[in-house]
N, C-alpha and C positions, 0 to 999 in steps of 0.2 A: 358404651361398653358396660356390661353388667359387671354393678359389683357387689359384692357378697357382705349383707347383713352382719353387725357386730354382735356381742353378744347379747348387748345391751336391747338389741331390737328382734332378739330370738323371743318367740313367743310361744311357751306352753301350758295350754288347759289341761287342767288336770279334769279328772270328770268325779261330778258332784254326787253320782248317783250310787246306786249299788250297781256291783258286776255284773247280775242279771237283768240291768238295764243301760249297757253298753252301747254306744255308740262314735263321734270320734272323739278321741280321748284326748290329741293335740295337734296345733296345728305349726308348722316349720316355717316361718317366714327363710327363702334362702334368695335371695333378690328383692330389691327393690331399684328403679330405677324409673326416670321424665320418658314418656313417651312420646315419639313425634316432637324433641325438644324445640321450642320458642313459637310452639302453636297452640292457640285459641280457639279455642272450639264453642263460640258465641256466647252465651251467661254461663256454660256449664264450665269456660276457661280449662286450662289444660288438664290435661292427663297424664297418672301413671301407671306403671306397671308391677306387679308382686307378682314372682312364680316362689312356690309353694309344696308342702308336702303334708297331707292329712292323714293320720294314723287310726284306724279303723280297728273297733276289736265286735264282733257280732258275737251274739249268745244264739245259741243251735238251739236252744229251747222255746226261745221267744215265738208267739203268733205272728207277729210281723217278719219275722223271718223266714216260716214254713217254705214259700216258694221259693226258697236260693236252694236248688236242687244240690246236693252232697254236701251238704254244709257241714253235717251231724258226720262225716266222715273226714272232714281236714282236719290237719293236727290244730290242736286247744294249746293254751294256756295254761300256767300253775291252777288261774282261777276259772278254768272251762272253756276259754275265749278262743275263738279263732279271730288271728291280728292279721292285716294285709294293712299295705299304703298307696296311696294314690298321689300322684304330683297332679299340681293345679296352676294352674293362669286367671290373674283379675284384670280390667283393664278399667282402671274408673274417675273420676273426678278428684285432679289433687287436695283442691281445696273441700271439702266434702260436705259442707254446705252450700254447692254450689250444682251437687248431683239432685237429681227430680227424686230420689229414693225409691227405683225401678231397681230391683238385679235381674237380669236378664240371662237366664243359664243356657250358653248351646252344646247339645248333646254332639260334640265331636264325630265326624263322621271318617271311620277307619284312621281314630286319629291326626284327622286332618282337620282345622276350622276352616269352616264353609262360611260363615254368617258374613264373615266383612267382605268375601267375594264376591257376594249376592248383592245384601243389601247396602253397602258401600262401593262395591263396583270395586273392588281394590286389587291391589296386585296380590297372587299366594303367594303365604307367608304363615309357617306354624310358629313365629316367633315374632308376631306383628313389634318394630319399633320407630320405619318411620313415617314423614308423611305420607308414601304413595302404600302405606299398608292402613293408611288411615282411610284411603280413599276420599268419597263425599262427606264423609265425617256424619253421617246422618243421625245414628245412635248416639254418639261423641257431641254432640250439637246438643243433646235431649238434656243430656247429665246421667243416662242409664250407667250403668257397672254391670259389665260384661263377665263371664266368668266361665272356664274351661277345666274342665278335669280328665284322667285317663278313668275308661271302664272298659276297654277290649282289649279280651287277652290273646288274639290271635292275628293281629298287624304284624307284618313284616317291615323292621325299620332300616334305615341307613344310617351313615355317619353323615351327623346333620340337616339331617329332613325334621329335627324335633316334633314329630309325632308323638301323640301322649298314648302312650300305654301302660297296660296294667299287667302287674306282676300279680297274679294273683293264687290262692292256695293250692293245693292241689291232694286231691282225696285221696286215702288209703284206706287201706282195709287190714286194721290192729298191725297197721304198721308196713302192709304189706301191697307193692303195687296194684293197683286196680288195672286190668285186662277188657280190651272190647273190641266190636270190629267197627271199622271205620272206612267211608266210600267217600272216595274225590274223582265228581264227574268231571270232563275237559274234552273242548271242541277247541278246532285251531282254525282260521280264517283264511287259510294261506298253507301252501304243503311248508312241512316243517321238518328237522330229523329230531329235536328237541322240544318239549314240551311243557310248561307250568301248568302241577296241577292240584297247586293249591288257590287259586281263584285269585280276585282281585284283595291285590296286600294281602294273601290269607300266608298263614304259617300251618307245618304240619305235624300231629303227632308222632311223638317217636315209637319205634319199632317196639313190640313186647320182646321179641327176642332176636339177638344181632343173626344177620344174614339172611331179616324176612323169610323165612322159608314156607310160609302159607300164601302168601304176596299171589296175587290175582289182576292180572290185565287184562280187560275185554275190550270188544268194541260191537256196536250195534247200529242202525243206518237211521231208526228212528224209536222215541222215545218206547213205546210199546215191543217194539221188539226182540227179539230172544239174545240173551248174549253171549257172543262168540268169544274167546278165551283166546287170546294172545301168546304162543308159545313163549316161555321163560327166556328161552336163549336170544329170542328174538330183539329182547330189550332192556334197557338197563339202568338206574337211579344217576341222576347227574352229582358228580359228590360236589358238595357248594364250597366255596369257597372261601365263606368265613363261618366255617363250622357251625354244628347245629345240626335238625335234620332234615333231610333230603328231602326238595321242592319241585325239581325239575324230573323229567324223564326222557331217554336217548332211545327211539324205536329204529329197528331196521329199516330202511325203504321208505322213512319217514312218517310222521301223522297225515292224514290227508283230511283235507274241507269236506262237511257231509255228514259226517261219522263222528258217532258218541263213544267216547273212552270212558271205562270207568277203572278205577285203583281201587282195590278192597286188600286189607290188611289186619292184621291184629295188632292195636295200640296200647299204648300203657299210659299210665299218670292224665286220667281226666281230670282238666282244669275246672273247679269253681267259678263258671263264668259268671252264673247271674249273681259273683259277688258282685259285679261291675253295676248290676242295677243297685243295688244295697250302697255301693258305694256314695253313686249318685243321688240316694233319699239322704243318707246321714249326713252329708257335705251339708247339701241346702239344709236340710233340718237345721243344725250347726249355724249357718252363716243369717239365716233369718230369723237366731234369736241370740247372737253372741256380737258382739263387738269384732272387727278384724282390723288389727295392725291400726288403731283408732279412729278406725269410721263404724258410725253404730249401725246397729242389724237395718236391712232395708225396710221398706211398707208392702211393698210390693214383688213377691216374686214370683218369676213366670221364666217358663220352659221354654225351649224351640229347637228343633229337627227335623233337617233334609232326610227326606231320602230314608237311608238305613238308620239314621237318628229316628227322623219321627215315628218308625215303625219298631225301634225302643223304646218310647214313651207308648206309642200303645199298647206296646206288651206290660209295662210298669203297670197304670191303669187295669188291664185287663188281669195281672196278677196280685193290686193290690200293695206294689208297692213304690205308690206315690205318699205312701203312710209310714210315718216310721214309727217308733217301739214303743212310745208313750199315745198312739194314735192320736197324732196330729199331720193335716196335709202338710205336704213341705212345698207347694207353690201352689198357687192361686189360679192360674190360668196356663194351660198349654197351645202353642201353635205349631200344628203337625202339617207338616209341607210335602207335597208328593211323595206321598207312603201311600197311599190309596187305603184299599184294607190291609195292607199287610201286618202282618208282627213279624217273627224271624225267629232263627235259631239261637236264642240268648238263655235259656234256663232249663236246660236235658245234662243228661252226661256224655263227654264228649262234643258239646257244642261246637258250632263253625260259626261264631256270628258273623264276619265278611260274607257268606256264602248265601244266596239266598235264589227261589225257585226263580228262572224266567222262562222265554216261550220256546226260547231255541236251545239253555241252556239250564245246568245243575237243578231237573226237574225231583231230586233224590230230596233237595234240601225245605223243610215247612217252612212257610215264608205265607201266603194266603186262606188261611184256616178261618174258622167258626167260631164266635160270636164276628160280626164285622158292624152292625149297626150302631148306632147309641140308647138306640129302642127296643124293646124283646122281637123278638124275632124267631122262628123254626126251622133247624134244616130238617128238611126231609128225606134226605141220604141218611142221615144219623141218629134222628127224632130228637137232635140235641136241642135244647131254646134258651136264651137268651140274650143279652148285651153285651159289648164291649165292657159299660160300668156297672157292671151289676154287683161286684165286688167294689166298687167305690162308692155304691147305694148301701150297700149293706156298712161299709165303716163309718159312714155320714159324711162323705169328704169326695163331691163332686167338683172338680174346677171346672174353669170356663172354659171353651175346646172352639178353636178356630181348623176346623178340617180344610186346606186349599191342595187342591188338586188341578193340574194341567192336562191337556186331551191324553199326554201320553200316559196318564195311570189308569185312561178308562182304556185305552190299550193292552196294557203289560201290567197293571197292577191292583185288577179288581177293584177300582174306585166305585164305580157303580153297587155294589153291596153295599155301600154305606148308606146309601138310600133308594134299596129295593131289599126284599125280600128274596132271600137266597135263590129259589122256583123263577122269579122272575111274576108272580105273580099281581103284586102291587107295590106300591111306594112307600116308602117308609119316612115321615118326616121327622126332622133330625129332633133330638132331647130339647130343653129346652133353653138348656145349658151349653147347645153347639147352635155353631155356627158353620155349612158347608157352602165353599163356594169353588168354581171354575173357571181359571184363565185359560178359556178356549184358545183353538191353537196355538200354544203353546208347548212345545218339547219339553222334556225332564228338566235338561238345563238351555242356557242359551248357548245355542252350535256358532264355533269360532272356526272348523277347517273351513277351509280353500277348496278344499278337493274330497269328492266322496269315498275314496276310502276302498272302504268293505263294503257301503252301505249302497242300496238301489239308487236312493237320490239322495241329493245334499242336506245338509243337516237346516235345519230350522234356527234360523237367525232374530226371529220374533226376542225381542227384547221384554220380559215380564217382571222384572224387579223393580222396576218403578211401581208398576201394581201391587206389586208385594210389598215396598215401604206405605204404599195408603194404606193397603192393611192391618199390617204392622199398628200404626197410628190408632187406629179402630181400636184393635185388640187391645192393647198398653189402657185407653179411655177406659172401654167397658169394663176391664178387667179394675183398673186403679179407681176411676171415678163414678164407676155404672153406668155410664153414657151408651143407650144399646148400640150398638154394631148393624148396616145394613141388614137386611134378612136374607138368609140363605138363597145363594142364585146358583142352580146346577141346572142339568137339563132334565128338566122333569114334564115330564110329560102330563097332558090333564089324565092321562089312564093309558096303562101299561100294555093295554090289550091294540094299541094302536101300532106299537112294533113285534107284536109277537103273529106266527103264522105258521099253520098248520105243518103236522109232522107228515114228512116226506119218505119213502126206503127209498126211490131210485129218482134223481132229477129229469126233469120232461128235456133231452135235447135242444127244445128251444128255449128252455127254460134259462134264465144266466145264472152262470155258478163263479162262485170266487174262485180266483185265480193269484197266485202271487206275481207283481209286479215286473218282475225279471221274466214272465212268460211272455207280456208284451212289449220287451225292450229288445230291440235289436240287438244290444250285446248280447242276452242269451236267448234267444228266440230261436237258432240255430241247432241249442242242445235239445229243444224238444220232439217228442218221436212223431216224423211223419203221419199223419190220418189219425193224430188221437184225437180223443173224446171234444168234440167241437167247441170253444169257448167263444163265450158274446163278453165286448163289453160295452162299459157308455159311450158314446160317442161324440165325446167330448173330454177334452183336456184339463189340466190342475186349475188353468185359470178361467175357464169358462163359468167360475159363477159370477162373473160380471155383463157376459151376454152371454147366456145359456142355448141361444136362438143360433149360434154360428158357433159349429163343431171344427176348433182350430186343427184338432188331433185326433184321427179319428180311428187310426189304431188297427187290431184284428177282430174279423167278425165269422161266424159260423160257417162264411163261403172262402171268406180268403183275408188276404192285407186290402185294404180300401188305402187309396192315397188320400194327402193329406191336405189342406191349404199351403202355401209357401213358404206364410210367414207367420208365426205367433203374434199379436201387437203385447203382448205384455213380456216376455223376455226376449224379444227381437230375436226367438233362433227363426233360421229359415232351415229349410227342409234340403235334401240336395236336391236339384234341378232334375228333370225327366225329361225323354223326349217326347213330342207331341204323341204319340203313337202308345206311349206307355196305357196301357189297361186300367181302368179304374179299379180291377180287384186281378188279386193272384192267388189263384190255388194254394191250399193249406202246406201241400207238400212243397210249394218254389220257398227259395231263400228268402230269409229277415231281407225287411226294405233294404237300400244301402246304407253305410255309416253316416249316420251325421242325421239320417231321416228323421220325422217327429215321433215317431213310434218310439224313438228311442228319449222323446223327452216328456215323455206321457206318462201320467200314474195314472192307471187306468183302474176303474175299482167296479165290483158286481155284487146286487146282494150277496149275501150268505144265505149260509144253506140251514135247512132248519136243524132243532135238537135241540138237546138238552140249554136252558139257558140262553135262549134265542133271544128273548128278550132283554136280556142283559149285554150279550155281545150288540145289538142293534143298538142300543143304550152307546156303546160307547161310540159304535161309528157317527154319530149324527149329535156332540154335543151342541150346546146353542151356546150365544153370546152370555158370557158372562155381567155381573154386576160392574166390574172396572170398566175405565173408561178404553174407550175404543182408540188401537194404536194398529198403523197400516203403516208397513216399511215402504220409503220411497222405490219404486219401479227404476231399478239401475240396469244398463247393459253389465249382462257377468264379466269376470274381468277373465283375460286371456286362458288362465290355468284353471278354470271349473270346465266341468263336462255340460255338453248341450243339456238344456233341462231344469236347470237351477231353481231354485223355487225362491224368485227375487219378486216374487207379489204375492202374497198368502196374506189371507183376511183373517182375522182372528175367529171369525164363526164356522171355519172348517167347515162349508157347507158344500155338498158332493150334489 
């Protein structure tokens, strides 16, 4: 049970410097308590825990401030300052000569701690205390000091989900609201009468003036296209329930699957987001040269973020504010984990940092932009050039940079930019200072349903955190000891010019054109229009790179459905039974096989087609074996409640 620090273990910095060199001013010990109590976590012995509140005052004048975009308009201080606070979480070595003097910062993601999910395997828990939130204890075992703060200001929380968020300023203008329009795109997967469309955990700005009366609801069938305008009467704000503003939306005749919503409004009061990065330099600054609650400043500190973290630390970096006010780095090394190239929307007016561009969804939101490399580079869209660090070249305060990426960011999240040239016209090898590498087949996270869902086929159960604590290991050496780190393993081709291929206006007929997977699934094979445009595909199924020579699934081809073998040997489906007599092909217009056929447990895939950046999408269809070691799921019959199809033997070199 947490109990609450006496006075006597209240702890406040005053700050030593002048006002104009503001940074946190104090810090609140408001807990302390044994973590995982009567457990050993090998030399580094137990653990506790301190949550925490860190008071922030930033000067708007400062160069290291420049990019906290509206800073120079949130309200100041007697002595110029704008104040915000952040709460924080440590998790570190009771006895503290007994920690490696590693801190270890993760950039919370929507709020949520991801790190002991992953690399502890642990149960979720945004208030880790006991052992099954310890998991394997891996970090815990090392003697690192873990440590978590709020910097987004647009989670939606619960009573008790202890998400950290940040309360952060919010700009005016001489006092007076600041006005803007603001869009929230929303697709629903499933017909719906209600709709959320503020994104994942997002929250929404409030109205500039009560009763929305500018308020605009469209919808459109695909991204480029024009949009149709939703009669007012038609629809209507769901009022929430624990006050606040309005998240959901109630349409006539419901939302339907397919179709792009978009909400455009005029907002008031934009939030100071990218204090939340400022927050996060001045902590670490702080903690890697002060004393906390009597353990002294670490040797070593080092960053790390999933996801929409890691693509805040590359926006930090790429804006220069991994430096704080007296230009000094505040960590040593960062390890950025399936962000690919992205940044996000973390320092505009108005920002949505939850919100970020994907393939099917909120294409409104910047999320894959220019610089993406760690080496100069051109876009020739824009004639822009440069780096990711080219602002961390220019301050003199380059860290060490572990890029790890999974096949699905060469999918969905421009990983491939990190090492090619925007054109696609060569290779870019990484600074000298990073390190890229790829856990081929591998999904975003590791897939836990049962059952596919929404999705065409089942999610990817490929377990890669083991991979990612050797690395881990890596990174912590090179970074703490200098010890190098493997060298960069991605799938690089000896020259770029081996998947790129001549531009096309109309595809040749017999030529194969990509197709999405639901064309050749029996489930929807049915929705497509009689005598369209002829599709080939390979003729062979997901598990045929083990014998390429015996096409288990053989799918539809430019004449008709082709039957298929019986039986698959690696996910034991069998096909339904036929009678002798049945056709080896059917006409394009006869019905999808019957249910249960192999057509429907086939991903079937076909080149692409050429254009802009051909060599980059081909880049990501065909990545190769990574540097980790090689891990092959045992070959199991799926169990009673997955759909025929399962992908219960996938090799990690995703080789088609």
């Amino acid at each position: 049970m947490r109990r609450i620090i006496t006075a006597a273990l209240f702890l406040t910095v005053a700050c030593l410097s002048s006002p104009a060199a503001a940074r946190v001013e104090r810090i609140e010990i408001l807990s302390r308590q044994d973590f995982a109590p009567g457990i050993e976590f090998g030399d580094a012995g137990a653990y506790e825990k301190l949550r925490g509140r860190a008071f922030f005052a930033l000067d708007p004048n400062a160069a290291a401030n420049a990019p906290v975009t509206d800073l120079k308009l949130a309200p100041r201080d007697a002595r110029g300052l704008v104040e915000f606070s952040a709460e924080f979480l440590v998790l570190r070595p009771k006895v503290t000569a007994r920690g490696n003097g590693t801190l270890l910062y993760e950039v919370n993601n929507r709020g949520n701690i991801a790190i002991l999910r992953q690399l502890h395997e642990a149960s979720f828990s945004n208030d880790p205390a006991t052992v099954a939130d310890a998991g394997n204890g891996f970090l815990f075992r090392r003697g690192v000091t873990l440590v978590w703060s709020a910097w987004a200001t647009d989670v939606a929380t619960r009573p008790g989900d202890n998400r950290l968020v940040l309360r952060a300023p919010i700009a005016t203008k001489d006092g007076a609201p600041i006005t803007g329009k603001v869009a929230y795109e929303l697709i629903v997967d499933a017909p719906r009468v209600t709709a959320r469309f503020t994104g994942l955990l997002g929250t929404a700005y409030p109205f500039a003036n009560d009763g929305d009366p500018d308020v605009v609801l469209t919808e459109r069938q695909r991204r480029a296209d024009e949009r149709r305008p939703i009669p007012r009467a038609a629809w209507s704000f769901v009022e929430p329930s624990e006050g606040g503003a309005a998240s959901e939306i109630a349409l006539d005749g419901g939302f339907k699957p397919g179709r792009i919503y978009e909400l455009v409004y005029t907002a008031r009061d934009p939030i100071v987001a990218a204090a939340g990065m400022a927050g996060i330099r001045d902590l670490l600054s702080y903690l890697r040269n002060h004393p906390l609650a009597g353990a002294p400043a670490p040797r070593t500190s080092l960053i790390f973020g999933i996801s929409q973290s890691g693509r805040l630390i590359q926006t930090m970096l790429l804006r220069g504010l991994h430096v704080d006010e007296d230009g000094r780095a505040v960590f040593d090394g960062a390890f950025v984990h399936v962000a690919g190239g992205g940044k996000g929307g973390f320092d505009y007016r108005f920002a949505m940092p939850t919100r970020h561009f994907s393939v099917l969804e909120d294409h409104i939101y910047p999320t894959d932009f220019f610089p993406f490399a760690t080496v100069s580079a051109r876009d020739s869209a824009t004639g822009a050039e440069g780096s990711i660090l080219d602002r961390a070249r220019a301050l003199g305060a380059v860290p060490k940079l572990f890029y790890v990426n999974n096949s699905s960011e060469y999918w969905n999240r421009a990983a491939s930019l990190i090492a090619t040239d925007p054109d696609g016209e060569r290779d870019l090898p990484p600074a000298p200072e990073a390190r890229i590498y790829l856990i081929a087949g591998a999904q975003h996270y590791v897939g836990a349903l049962s059952e596919r869902g929404i999705f065409a086929n089942c999610v990817n159960t490929l377990n890669h955190y083991r991979a990612m604590r050797a690395l881990m290991l890596a990174f912590e050496r090179w970074v703490r000891d200098g010890v190098e780190p493997p060298p960069s393993t991605y799938r690089a081709s000896p020259t770029v010019r081996w998947s790129r291929s001549p531009p096309m206006e109309k595809p040749s007929p017999e030529f194969p054109i990509s197709v999405c997977p639901r064309e050749t699934c029996a489930r929807h094979a049915s929705t497509s229009a009689a005598g369209s445009r002829p599709i080939a595909s390979p003729s062979r199924c997901h598990h045929a790179w083990e014998n390429r020579s015996r096409p288990w699934c053989r799918g539809r081809t430019p004449t008709g459905w082709i039957r298929a073998a019986s039986r698959c040997p690696k996910c034991s489906f069998r096909s339904a039974p036929g009678p002798a007599s049945t056709p080896a092909t059917r006409p394009l217009d006869s019905p999808a096989p019957p249910a249960g056929g192999t057509a429907r447990s086939c991903r079937l895939r076909a080149p692409r087609r050429s254009g802009r950046h051909q060599a980059i999408r081909d880049r990501r269809s065909k990545p190769a074996m990574s540097a980790v070691p090689r891990m092959r799921k045992r070959c199991e019959r799926p169990p009673p409640t997955w759909s025929a199809g399962v992908f219960c033997c996938r090799r990690t070199s995703m080789r088609w």
